[in-house]
C-alpha positions as CSV (number, residue, x, y, z in Angstrom):
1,X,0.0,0.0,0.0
2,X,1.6,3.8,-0.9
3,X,2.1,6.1,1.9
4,X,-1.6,8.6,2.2
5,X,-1.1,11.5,0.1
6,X,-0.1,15.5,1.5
7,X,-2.9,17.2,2.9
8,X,-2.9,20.0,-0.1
9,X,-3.5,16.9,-2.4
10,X,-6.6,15.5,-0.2
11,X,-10.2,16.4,-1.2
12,X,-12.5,17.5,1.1
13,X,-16.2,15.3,2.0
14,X,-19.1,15.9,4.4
15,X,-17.1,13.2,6.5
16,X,-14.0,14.1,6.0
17,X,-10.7,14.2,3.8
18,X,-10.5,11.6,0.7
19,X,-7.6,10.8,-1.5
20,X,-7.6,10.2,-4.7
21,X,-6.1,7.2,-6.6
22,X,-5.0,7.3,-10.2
23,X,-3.7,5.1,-12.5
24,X,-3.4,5.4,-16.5
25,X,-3.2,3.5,-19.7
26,X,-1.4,5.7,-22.3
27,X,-1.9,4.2,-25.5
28,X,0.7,6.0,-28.1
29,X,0.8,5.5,-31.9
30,X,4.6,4.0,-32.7
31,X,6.5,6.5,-35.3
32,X,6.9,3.9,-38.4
33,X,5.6,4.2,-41.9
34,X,4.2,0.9,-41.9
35,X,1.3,-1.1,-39.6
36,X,2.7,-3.6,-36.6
37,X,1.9,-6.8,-39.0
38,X,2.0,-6.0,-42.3
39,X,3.0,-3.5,-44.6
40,X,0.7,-0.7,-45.1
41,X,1.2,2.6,-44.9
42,X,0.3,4.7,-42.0
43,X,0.0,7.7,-43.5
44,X,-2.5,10.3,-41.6
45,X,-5.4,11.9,-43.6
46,X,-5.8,9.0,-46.5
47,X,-9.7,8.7,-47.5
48,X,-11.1,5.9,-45.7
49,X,-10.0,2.2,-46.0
50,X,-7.2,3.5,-48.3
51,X,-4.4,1.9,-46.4
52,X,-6.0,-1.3,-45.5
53,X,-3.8,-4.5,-46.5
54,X,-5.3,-8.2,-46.6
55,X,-3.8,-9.0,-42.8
56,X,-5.7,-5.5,-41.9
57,X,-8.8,-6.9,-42.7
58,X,-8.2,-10.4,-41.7
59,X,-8.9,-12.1,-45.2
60,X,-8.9,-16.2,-44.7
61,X,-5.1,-17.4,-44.5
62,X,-3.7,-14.2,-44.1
63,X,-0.8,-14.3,-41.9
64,X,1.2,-11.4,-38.9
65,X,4.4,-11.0,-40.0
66,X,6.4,-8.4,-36.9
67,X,7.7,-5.3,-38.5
68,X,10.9,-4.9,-36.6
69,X,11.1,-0.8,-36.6
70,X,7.8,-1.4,-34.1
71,X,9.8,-3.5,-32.1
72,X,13.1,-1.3,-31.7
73,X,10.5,2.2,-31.2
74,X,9.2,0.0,-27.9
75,X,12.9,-1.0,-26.6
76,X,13.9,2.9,-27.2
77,X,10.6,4.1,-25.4
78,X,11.6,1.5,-22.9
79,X,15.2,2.7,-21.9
80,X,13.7,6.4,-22.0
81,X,11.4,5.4,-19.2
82,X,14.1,3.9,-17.1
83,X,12.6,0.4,-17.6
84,X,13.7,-3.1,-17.8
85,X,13.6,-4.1,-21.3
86,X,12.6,-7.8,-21.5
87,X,14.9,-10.0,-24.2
88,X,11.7,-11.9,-24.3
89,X,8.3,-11.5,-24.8
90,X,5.3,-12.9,-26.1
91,X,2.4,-11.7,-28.1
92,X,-1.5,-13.1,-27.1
93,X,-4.7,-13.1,-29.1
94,X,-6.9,-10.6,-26.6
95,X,-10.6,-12.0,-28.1
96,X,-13.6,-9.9,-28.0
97,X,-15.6,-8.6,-30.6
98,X,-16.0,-4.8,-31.9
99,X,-17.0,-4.0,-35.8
100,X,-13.7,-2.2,-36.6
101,X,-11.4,-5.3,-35.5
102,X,-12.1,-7.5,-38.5
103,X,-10.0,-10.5,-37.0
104,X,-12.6,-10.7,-33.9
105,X,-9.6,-10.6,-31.5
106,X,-6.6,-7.8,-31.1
107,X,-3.0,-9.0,-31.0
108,X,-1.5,-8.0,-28.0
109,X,0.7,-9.0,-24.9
110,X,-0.2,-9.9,-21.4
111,X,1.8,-11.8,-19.3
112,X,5.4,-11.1,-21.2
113,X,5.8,-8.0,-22.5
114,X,8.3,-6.3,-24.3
115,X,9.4,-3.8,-21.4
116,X,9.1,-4.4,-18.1
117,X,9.1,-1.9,-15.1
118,X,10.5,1.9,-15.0
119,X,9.7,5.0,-13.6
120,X,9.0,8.6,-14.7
121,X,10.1,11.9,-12.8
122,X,7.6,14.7,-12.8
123,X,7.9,18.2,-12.4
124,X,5.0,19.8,-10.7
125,X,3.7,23.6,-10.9
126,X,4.9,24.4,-7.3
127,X,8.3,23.2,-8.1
128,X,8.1,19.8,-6.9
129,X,8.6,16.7,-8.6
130,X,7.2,13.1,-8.0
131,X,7.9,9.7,-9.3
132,X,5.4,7.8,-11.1
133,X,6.2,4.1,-11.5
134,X,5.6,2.4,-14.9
135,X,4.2,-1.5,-14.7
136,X,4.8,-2.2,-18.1
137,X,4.8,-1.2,-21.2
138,X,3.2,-3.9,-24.9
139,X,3.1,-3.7,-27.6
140,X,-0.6,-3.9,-29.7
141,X,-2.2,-3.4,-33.0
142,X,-4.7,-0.5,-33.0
143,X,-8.3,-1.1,-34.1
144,X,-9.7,0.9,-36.7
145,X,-12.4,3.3,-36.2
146,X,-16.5,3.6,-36.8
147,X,-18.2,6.6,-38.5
148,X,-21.6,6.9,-37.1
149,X,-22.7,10.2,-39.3
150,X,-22.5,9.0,-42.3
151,X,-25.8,7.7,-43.0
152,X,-29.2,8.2,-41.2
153,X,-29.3,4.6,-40.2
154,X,-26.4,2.3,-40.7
155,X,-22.1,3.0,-39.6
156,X,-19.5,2.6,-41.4
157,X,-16.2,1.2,-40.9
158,X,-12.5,3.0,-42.2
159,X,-9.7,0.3,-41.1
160,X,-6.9,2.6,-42.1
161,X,-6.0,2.5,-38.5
162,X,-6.9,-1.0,-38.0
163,X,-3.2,-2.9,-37.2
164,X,-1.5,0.2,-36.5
165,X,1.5,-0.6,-34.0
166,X,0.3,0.9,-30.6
167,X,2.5,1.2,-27.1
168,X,0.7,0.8,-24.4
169,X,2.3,2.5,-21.1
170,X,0.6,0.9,-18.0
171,X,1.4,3.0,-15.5
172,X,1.0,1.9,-11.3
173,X,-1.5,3.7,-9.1
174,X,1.1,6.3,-7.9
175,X,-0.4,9.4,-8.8
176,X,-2.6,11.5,-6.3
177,X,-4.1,14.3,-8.2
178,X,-5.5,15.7,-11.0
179,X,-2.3,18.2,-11.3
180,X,0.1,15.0,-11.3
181,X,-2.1,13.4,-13.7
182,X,-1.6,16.4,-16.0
183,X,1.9,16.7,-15.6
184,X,2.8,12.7,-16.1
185,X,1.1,12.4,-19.1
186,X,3.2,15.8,-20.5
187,X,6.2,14.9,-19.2
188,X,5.6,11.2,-20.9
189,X,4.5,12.9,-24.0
190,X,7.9,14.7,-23.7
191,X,9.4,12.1,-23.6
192,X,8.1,10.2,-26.8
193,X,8.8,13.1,-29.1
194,X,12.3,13.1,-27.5
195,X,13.2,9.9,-29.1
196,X,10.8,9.9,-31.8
197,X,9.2,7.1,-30.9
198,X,5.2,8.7,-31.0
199,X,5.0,12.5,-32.0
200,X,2.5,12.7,-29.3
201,X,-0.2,14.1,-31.2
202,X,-3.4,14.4,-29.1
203,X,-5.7,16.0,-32.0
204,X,-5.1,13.2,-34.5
205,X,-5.6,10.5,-31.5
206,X,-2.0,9.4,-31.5
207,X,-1.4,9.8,-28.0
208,X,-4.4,8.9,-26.2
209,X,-5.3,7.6,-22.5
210,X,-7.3,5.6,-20.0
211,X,-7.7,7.0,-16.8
212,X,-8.4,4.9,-13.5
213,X,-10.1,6.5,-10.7
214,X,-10.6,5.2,-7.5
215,X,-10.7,6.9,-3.9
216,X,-10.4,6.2,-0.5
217,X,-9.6,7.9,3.1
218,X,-6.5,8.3,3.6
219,X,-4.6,5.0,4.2
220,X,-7.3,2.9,3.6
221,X,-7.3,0.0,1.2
222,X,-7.5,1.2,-2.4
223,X,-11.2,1.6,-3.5
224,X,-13.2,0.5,-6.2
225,X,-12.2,2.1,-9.7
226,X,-13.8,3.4,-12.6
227,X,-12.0,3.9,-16.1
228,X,-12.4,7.0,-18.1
229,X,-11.6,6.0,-21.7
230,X,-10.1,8.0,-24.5
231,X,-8.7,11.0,-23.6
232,X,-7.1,13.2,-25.9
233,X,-6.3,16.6,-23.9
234,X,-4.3,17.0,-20.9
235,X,-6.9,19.6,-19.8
236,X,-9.7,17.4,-20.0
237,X,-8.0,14.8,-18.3
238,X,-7.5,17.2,-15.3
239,X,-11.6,17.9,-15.6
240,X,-12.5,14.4,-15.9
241,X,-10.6,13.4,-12.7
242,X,-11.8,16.3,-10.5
243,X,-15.5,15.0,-11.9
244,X,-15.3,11.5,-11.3
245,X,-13.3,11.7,-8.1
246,X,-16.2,14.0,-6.7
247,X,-18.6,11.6,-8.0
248,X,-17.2,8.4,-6.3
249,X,-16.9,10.6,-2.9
250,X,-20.5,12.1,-3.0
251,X,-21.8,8.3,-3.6
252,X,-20.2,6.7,-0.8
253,X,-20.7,9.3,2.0
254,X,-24.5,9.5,0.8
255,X,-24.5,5.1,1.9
256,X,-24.2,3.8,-1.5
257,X,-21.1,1.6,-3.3
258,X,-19.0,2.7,-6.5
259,X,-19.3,-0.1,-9.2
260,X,-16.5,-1.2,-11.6
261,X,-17.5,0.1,-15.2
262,X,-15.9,2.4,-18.3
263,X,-17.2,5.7,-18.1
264,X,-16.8,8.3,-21.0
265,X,-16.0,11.9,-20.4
266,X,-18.5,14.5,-21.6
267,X,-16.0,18.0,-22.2
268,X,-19.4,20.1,-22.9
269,X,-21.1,19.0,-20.1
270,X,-17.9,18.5,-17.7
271,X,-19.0,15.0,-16.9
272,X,-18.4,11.3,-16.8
273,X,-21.3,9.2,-18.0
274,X,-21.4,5.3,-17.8
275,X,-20.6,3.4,-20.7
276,X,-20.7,-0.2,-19.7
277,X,-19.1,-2.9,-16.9
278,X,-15.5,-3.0,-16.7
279,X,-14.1,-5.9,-17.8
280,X,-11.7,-7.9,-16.2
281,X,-8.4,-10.3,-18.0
282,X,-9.9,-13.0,-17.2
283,X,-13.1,-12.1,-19.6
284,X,-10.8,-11.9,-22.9
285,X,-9.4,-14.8,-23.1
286,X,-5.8,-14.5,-23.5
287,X,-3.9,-17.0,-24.8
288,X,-0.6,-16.8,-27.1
289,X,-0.9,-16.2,-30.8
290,X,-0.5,-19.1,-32.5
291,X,0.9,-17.4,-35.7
292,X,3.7,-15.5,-34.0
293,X,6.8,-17.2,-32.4
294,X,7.6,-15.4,-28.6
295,X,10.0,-12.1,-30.1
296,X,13.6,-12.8,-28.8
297,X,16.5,-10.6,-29.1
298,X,19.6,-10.4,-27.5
299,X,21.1,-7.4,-24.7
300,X,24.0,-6.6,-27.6
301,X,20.8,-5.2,-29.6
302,X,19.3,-3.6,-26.5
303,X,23.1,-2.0,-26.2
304,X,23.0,-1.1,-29.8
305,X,19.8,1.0,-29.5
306,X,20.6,2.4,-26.2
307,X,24.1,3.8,-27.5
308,X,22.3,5.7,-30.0
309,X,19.4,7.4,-27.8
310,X,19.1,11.2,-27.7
311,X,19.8,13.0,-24.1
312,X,16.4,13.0,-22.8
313,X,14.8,15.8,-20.8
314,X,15.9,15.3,-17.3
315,X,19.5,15.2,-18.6
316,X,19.6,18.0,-20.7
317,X,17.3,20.1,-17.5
318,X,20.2,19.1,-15.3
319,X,23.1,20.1,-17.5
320,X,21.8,23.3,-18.3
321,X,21.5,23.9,-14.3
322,X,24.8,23.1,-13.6
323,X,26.8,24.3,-16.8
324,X,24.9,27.4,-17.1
325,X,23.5,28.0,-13.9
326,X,20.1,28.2,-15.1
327,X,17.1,27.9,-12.3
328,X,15.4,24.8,-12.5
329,X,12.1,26.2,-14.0
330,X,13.9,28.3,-16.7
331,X,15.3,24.8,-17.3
332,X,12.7,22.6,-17.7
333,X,10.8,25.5,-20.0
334,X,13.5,25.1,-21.8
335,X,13.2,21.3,-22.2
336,X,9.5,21.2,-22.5
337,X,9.6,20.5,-25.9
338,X,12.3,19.1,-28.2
339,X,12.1,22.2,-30.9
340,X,12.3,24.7,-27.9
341,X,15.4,22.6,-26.6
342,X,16.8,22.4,-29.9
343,X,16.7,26.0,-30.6
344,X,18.0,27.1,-27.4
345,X,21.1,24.3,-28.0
346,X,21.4,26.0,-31.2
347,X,21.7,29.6,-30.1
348,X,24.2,28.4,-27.4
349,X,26.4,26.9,-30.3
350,X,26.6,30.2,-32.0
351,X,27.0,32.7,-28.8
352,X,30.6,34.1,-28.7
353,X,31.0,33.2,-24.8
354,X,28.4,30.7,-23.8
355,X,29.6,30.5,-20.0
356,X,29.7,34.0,-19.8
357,X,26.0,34.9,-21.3
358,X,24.5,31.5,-21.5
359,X,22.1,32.9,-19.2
360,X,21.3,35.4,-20.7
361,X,21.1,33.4,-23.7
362,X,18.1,31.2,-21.8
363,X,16.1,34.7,-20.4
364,X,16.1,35.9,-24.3
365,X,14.7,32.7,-25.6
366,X,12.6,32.1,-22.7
367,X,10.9,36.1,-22.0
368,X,11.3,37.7,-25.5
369,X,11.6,35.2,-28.3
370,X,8.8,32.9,-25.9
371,X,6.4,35.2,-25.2
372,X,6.2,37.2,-28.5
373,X,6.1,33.5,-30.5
374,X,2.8,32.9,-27.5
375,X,1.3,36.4,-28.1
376,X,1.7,36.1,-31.7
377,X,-0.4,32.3,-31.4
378,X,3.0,30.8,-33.1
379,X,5.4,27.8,-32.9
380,X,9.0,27.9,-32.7
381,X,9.2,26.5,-35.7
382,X,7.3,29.2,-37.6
383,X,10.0,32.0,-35.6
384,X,10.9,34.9,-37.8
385,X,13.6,35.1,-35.5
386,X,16.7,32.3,-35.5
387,X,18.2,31.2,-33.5
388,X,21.8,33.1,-35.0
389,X,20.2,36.3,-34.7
390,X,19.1,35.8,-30.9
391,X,22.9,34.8,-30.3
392,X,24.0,37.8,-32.5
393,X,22.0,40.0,-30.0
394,X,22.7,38.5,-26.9
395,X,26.4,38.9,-28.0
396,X,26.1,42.7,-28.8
397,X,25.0,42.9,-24.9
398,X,27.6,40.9,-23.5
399,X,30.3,43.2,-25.3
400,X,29.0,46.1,-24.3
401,X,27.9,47.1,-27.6
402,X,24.2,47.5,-26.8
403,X,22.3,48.5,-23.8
404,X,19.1,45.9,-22.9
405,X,16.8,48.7,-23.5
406,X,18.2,48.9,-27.4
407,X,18.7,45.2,-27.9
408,X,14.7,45.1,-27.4
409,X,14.0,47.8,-30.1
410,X,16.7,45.6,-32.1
411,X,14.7,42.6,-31.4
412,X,11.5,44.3,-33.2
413,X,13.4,45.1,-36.1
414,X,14.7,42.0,-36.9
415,X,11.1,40.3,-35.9
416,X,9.3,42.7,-38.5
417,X,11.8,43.4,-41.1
418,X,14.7,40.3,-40.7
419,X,18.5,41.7,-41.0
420,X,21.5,40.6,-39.3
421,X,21.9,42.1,-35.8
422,X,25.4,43.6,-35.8
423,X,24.7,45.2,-38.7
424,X,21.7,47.0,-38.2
425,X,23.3,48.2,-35.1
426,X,26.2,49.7,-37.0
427,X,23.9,51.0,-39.9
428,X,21.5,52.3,-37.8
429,X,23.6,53.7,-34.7
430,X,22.3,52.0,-32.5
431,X,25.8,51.3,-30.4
432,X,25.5,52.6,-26.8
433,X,27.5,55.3,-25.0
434,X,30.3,53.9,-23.2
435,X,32.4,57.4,-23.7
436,X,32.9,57.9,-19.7
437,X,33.6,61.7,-20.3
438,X,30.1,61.9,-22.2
439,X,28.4,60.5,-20.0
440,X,30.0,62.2,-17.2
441,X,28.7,65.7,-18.9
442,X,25.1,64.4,-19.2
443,X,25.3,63.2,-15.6
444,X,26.9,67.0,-14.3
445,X,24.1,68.8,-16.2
446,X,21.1,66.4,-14.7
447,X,23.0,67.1,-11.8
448,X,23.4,70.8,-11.9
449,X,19.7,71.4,-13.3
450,X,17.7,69.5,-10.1
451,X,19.6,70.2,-6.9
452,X,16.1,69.1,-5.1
453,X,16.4,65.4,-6.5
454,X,20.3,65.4,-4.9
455,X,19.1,66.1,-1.6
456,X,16.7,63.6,-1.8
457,X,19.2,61.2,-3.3
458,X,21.5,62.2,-0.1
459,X,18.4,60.7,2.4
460,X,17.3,58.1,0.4
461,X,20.2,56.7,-1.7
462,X,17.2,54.3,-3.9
463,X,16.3,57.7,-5.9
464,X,19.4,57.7,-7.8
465,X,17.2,55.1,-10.1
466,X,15.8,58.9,-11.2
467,X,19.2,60.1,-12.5
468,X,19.9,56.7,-13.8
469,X,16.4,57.3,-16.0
470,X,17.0,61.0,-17.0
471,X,20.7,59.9,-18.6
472,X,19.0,57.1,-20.2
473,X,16.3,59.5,-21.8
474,X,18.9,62.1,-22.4
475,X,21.3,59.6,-24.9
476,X,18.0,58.1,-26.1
477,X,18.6,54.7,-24.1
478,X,22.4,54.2,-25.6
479,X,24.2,55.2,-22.4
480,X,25.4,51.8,-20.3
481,X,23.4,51.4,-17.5
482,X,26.2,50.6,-15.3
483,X,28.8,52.9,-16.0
484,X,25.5,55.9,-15.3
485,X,25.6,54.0,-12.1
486,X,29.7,54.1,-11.1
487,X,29.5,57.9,-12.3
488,X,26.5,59.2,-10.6
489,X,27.4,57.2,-7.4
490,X,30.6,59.3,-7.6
491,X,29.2,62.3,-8.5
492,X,26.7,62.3,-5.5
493,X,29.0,60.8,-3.0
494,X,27.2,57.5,-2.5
């Protein structure tokens, strides 16, 4: 049994404090161009039952034949997550009958999968992280998908999903609020596009999950649980949890008992609505697919594939903390997503001192390029600004060449109009006053023309931030901020 969850994470009941249980079934499309058994594309956004092969649709005698790019996406996925990767496993026929699985069973694995157990570290809003525990992670061919608008009064079927190599990412019932929901399946989804084994694409249903919700009082015996099937948004999740978990509490304090079943979540009406009993392992009928041999490989593969990974998130968080001295939050912004990662790495390979300005480097990308790219409703791969010219104007600061103040009006010129940074500074004049002795004579005439402001200064030394602004104004922003500082503390006897 886990330890009871922190009070902050508790919910609150007419009889008390409740915790809530979670537990979810990611089910992520593999990155391959071809389906787990057989050869067809898996192109997105063919018209329907275009990329349907004889093995798709079960014709008589047809036989599985593993695509092996499936089976090396899962071992990657498998060392990202920390996991034991199993040399041996076993795929079963999972029987039960739906209209879009033409085979009347789903190839899958239960009792050996390909990847064993791991573990995934989350970073929470607050700043705190938690580990989530993975139980195991099989491979499975997708099922393809019914149309029900078609026609007033029969569905259709399009199987162009139908065999599509699926992971499925069990993970353990270590997560204790909506908020830690949220931020596993993000951090998993990270993760994914990291390697390149899923892009994570929630819209198009590639990354999609079950959720398991049970709750109990604190250190009780887990309670009964209901799954919420077929989420595709992180923010829904979070709704659906908070729903069902207040659902399952108002139920049992009001005397009555929480039944096992599949509930689907309603976004428009913020609910969960029963869908039917929850099935158990026992009711499908596993048993190992006679047409597949048990998929062996040896730990010089596993090696092979491991030696070749990309550095993940957490490693590439923690060397940007301790190489560049980042804080962890500007960190993990920064590692969010692989393009934002990527283009940071790349403006850090063109910076002229990258221990000296690194972090300055980060606070550009992060506050200006970041929040103009989010204002503007635009990706980083769409930037009008590269990531050369960021390190061509984080350079002009750290030499002196440019006060902060101008390197933001440089900023919008190069976002509106494109150029190359050092040269529109030169071009344009942009290049701040570092000329002590002019600076010196804008500083004695402030000084000379407001005698009131230097005895205020003299009582309360914070007002020189006054003088600091009227030298700015006076040289039009291009004086350096620090040097106005040595010279006017001087000046004024601070």
């Amino acid at each position: 049994m886990n330890a009871p969850a922190k009070s902050s994470k508790l919910m609150k009941g007419s009889t008390g404090d409740w915790e809530v249980v979670i537990g979810l079934e990611v089910h992520a499309q593999v990155t391959s161009q071809a389906k787990l058994f057989s050869g067809t594309s898996t192109g997105f956004g063919a018209g329907p039952n275009e990329h349907v092969s004889l093995v798709d649709s079960a014709m008589p005698g047809m036989l599985p034949v593993i695509n092996e790019e499936c089976v090396a996406q899962a071992v990657r996925t498998g060392l990202g997550l920390n996991a034991k990767i199993n040399l041996r496993s076993v795929f079963d026929r999972k029987n039960y009958f739906y209209p879009d699985l033409p085979q009347g069973y789903q190839i899958s694995q239960f009792k050996s999968p390909i990847v064993g157990e791991g573990e995934v570290v989350v970073e929470l809003a607050n700043g705190e992280s938690t580990k989530v525990g993975i139980e195991r992670l099989h491979l499975e061919q997708d099922a393809g998908k019914l149309l029900h608008d078609q026609h007033p009064s029969m569905s259709f079927v399009d199987l162009n999903r139908s065999g599509v190599a699926l992971m499925e990412i069990v993970s353990k019932p270590d997560i204790r609020s909506p908020e830690e929901a949220q931020g596993y399946v993000s951090k998993l989804r990270t993760i994914l596009r990291y390697l390149g084994t899923c892009d994570g694409d929630m819209e198009k249903g590639n990354l999609r999950a079950d959720v398991n919700v049970s709750v109990r009082k604190p250190g009780d015996p887990y309670g009964t649980r209901c799954e919420i099937k077929n989420m595709n948004s992180i923010r829904f999740i979070g709704d659906a949890i908070k729903y069902e978990a207040r659902r399952q509490i108002d139920i049992i304090e009001d005397g009555g008992a929480i039944d096992q079943e599949t509930r689907l979540y309603d976004p428009n009406k913020g609910e969960t609505r029963s869908m039917r009993s929850k099935e158990e392992a026992h009711d499908y009928r596993y048993f190992p697919d006679p047409d597949l041999l048990p998929l062996e490989f040896t730990q010089t593969y596993v090696d092979g594939l491991k030696a070749k990974l990309p550095e993940l998130p957490d490693d590439k968080r923690a060397r940007f903390v301790a190489d560049l001295g980042l804080s962890p939050y500007d960190a993990s912004v920064l590692v969010s997503e692989r393009e934002s990662a990527d283009f940071f790495e790349a403006v850090l390979a063109k910076l002229a001192d990258k221990k000296r300005d690194g972090k300055m480097a980060a606070n550009w990308v992060i506050n200006e390029l970041f929040g103009r790219l989010n204002k503007e409703g635009q990706e980083i791969a769409s930037s009008p600004v590269s990531a050369v010219q960021i390190a061509s104007i984080v350079d002009l600061i750290g030499a002196n060449t440019i006060s902060g103040k101008i390197a933001k009006d440089l900023f919008e010129i190069v976002w509106t109009k494109g150029g190359d940074p050092k040269a529109l500074v030169e071009s344009l004049g942009m290049k701040q006053v570092t000329d002590t002795g002019a600076i010196e004579k804008m500083v004695d005439d402030i000084i000379a023309a407001n005698p009131d402001k230097v005895a205020q200064v003299k009582e309360k030394p914070a007002a020189i931030q006054w003088f600091v602004g009227q030298v700015m104004k006076a040289s039009g922003g291009k004086t350096n901020p620090q040097a106005v500082n040595e010279i006017l503390k001087a000046k004024l006897g601070l």
